[in-house]
C-alpha positions as CSV (number, residue, x, y, z in Angstrom):
1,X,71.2,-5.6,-22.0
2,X,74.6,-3.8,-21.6
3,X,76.3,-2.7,-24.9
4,X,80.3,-2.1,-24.2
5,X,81.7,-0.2,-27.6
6,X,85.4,0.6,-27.3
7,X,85.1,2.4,-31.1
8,X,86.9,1.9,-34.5
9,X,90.0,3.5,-34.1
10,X,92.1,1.3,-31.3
11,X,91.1,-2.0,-29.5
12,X,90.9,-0.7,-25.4
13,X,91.7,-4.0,-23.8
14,X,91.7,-2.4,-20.2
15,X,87.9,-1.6,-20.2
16,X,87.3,-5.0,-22.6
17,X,89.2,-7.3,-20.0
18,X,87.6,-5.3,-16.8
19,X,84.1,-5.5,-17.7
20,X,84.5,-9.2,-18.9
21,X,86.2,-10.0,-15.2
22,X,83.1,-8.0,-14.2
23,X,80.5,-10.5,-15.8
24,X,82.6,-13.7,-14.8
25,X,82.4,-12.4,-11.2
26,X,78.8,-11.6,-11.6
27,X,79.1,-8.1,-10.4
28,X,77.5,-7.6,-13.6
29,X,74.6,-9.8,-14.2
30,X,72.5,-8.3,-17.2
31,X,73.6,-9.9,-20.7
32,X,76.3,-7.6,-22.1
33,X,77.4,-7.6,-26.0
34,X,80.6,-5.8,-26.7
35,X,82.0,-4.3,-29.5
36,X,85.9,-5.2,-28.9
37,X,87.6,-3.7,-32.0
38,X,90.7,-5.2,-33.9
39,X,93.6,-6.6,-31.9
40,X,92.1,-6.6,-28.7
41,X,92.1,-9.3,-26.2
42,X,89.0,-11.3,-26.7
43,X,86.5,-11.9,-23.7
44,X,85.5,-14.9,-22.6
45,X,82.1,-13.9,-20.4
46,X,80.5,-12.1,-22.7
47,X,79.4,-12.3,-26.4
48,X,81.5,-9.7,-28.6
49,X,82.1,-8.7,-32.4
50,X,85.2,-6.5,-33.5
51,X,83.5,-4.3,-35.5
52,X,79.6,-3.5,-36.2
53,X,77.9,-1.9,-39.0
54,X,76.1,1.5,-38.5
55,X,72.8,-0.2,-38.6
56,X,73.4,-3.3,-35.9
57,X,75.8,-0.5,-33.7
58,X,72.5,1.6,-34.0
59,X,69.9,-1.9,-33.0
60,X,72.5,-2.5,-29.9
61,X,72.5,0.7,-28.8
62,X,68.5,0.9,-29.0
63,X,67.9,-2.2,-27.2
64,X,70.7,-1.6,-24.4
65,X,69.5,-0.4,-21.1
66,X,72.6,0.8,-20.9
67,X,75.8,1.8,-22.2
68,X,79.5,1.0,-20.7
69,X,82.2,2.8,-23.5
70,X,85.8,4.7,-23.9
71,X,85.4,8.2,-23.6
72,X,85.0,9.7,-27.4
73,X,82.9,12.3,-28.2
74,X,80.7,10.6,-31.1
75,X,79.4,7.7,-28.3
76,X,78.9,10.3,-25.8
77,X,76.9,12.4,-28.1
78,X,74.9,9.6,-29.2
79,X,74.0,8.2,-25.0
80,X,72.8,11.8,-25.0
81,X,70.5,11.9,-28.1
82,X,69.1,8.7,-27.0
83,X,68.7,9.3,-23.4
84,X,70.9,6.1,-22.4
85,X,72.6,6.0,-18.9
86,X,76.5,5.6,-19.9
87,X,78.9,4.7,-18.4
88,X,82.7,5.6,-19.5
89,X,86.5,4.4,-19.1
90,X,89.0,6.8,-20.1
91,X,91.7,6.2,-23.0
92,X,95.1,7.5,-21.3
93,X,97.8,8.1,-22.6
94,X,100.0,6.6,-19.8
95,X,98.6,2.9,-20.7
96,X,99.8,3.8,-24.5
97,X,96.1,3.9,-25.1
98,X,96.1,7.0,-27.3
99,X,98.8,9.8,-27.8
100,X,97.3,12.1,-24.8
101,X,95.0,13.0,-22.2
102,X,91.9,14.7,-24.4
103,X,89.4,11.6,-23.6
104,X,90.0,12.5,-19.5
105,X,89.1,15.8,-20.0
106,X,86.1,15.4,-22.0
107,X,85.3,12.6,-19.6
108,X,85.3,15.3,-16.7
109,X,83.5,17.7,-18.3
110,X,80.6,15.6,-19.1
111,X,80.4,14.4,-15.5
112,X,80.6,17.9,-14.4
113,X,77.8,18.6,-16.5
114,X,76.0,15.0,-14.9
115,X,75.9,13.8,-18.0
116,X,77.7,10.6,-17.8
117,X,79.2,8.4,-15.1
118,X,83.3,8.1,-15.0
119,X,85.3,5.1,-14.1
120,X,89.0,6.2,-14.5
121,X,90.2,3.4,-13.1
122,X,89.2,-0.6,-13.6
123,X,89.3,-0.8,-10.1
124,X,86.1,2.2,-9.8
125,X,84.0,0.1,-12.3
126,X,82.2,-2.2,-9.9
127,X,81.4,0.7,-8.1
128,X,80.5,2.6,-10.9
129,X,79.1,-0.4,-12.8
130,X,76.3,-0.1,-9.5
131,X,75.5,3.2,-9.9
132,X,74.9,3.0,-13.7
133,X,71.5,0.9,-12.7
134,X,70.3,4.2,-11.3
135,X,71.7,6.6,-13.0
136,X,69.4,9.3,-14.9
137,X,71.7,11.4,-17.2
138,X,71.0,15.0,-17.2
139,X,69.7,16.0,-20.3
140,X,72.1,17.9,-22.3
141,X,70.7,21.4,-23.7
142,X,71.8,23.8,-26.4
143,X,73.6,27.0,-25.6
144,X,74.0,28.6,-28.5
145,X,74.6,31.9,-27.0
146,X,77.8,30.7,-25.1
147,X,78.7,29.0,-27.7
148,X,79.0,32.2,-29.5
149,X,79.8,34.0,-27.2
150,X,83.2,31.6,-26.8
151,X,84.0,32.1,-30.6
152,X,83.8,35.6,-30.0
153,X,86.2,36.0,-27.0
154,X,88.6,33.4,-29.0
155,X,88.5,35.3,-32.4
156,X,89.3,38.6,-30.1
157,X,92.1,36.8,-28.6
158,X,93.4,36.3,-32.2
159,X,93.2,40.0,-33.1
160,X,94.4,41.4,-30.4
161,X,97.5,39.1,-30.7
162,X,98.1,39.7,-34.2
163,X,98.5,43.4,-33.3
């Protein structure tokens, strides 16, 4: 099973309406249940629910084989823990999806990292939709050093400027 979540905040009818088309073409062919959010367009190949509590988000996610999402930190995090291929779309700014670009960047810098697979655009996702089946994430490791190391430079940067 496929589990599509677009998150709370905003409905993402670009992804909800592309991976639908995707299941009434049969380019996808596994069962997919998607969580759609308020307002958004609802599909008509797949079975859905706006919103999920923690405990059936947490059952769908466990069960899926995979996972097909917008790009926010908190679903990405949670692919990782759980060792589930994902696969994301983007929220941009120039659909009036959100009010900028931070869910492409993060989006590239998980791929980067192999991590995660990245449609940007609905017409990647069959493509992408393909590779999913195969795709292993890289499993994501601690760094506490760089992370520290980061702080450090960026709380140097401060000083130095406050000078």
């Amino acid at each position: 099973m496929i589990f599509l979540t677009v998150g709370t905040l905003f409905p993402f009818d670009r992804l909800v309406q592309a991976v639908d088309s995707a299941v009434g073409k049969g380019i996808i062919k596994d069962e997919v249940f998607a969580q759609i959010g308020y307002d958004s367009s609802k599909p008509k190949n797949m079975e859905y629910a706006e919103l999920l509590d923690k405990d059936i988000f947490d059952k769908k996610v466990n069960k899926a084989t995979h996972l097909i999402s917008h790009a926010g930190i908190g679903i990405i995090t949670v692919a990782l823990e759980r060792a589930k291929p994902l696969l994301v779309m983007p929220r941009m700014r120039c659909f009036g999806e959100h009010v900028h670009d931070h869910q492409v960047a993060t989006a590239r810098k998980f791929e980067e990292l192999g991590h995660i697979l990245v449609a940007y655009e609905t017409e990647e996702l069959p493509v992408k939709i393909e590779a999913l089946k195969t795709f292993v994430p890289r499993k994501r490791e601690a760094q506490p050093h760089a992370v520290a190391e980061r702080i450090a430079r960026f709380l140097n940067e401060l000083a130095n400027n406050a000078k």
